[in-house]
Phi, psi and omega in degrees: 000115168306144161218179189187151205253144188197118160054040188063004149257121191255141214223162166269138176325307180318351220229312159328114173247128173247135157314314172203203171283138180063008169226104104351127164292288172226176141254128177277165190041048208283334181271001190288339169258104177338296183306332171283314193284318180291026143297311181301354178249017169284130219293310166352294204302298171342274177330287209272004159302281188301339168280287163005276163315341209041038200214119201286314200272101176288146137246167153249176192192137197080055147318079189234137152250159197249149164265317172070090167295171154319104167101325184230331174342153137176197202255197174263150158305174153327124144210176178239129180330260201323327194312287161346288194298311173077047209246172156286107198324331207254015192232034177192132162286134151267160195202133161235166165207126181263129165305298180263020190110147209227044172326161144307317163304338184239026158110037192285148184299140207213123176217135154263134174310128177107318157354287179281024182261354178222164180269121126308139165267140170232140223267080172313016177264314162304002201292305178288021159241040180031051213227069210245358168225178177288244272011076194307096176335331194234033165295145165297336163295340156294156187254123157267131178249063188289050182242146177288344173205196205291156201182120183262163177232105172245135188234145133003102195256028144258000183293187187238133200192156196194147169243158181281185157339152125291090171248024174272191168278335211258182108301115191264055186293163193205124164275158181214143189183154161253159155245137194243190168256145186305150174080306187308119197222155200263199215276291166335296195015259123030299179275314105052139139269309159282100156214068134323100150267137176224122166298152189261141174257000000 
């Protein structure tokens, strides 16, 4: 079993979806390394995951860090969290957290308001340039999520979201998860390559 180091962490491979050779997307089950999962229990996240959620008892679930190398990084396309997951909107969250900070340049967060309230088609055909809905880059309803330092996010698992390129000197790393209600697993399950769960203690 192989392994290999990205942004100072060293991982097994296997678990690595690569843009190409040498660009790492993500690492899937990303909490399975302590040091990524105890971000999900800072009590911030918590509160405000459980007033969301209405539910004191959590798991999280879907665990990926991004690293977004220097110059070439980058994500999934436009899409929506719910396409995939298929969970019942009101027993599940999205969580982003950008360790240093998300510029447009170093690969900033992109959302239309509003979203998860309409449908998109996603072209599953597509997957493999991460490229799954139409979108016009420059609609006016998108929102740039523009910030210089660290920063969590919990959205909606129907917005419709994207991050740009990495085109800094930097390294963008970003952890991504849902948080659900304990016990609970959506429909996708199964199917899933990541389906990691950890309960919040």
């Amino acid at each position: 079993m192989g392994k290999q180091t990205v942004a100072g962490i060293e991982q097994r491979t296997d678990r690595w979806v690569m843009n190409s050779p040498g660009n790492p997307c993500k690492l899937d089950a990303a909490f399975d390394i302590d040091e990524f999962r105890i971000i999900s229990h800072h009590p911030r996240l918590l509160e405000a995951a459980r007033y969301i959620l209405g539910q004191e008892e959590l798991d999280t679930y879907i665990s990926k860090f991004f690293p977004m190398i220097p110059k070439r990084g980058f994500s999934v396309d436009w899409h929506q969290d719910n396409h995939y997951i298929r969970s019942d909107v009101g027993r599940m969250v999205s969580c982003d957290v950008f360790v240093n900070g998300a510029t447009k340049e170093m690969g900033g967060l992109r959302i239309i308001p509003g979203s998860h309230r309409r449908n998109f088609h996603h072209d599953k055909a597509s997957h493999e340039v991460f490229q799954w809905m139409d979108v016009d880059d420059n609609h006016p309803e998108i929102v740039d999520i523009d910030i210089n330092n660290p920063f969590a996010i919990l959205f909606d698992i129907r917005l419709v979201h994207t991050c740009y390129r990495n085109v800094s000197n930097l390294y963008r790393p970003s952890l991504a998860w849902e948080y659900k209600h304990r016990g609970y697993l959506p429909q996708s399950h199964n199917g899933h390559i990541s389906q990691d769960i950890h309960e919040i203690r």
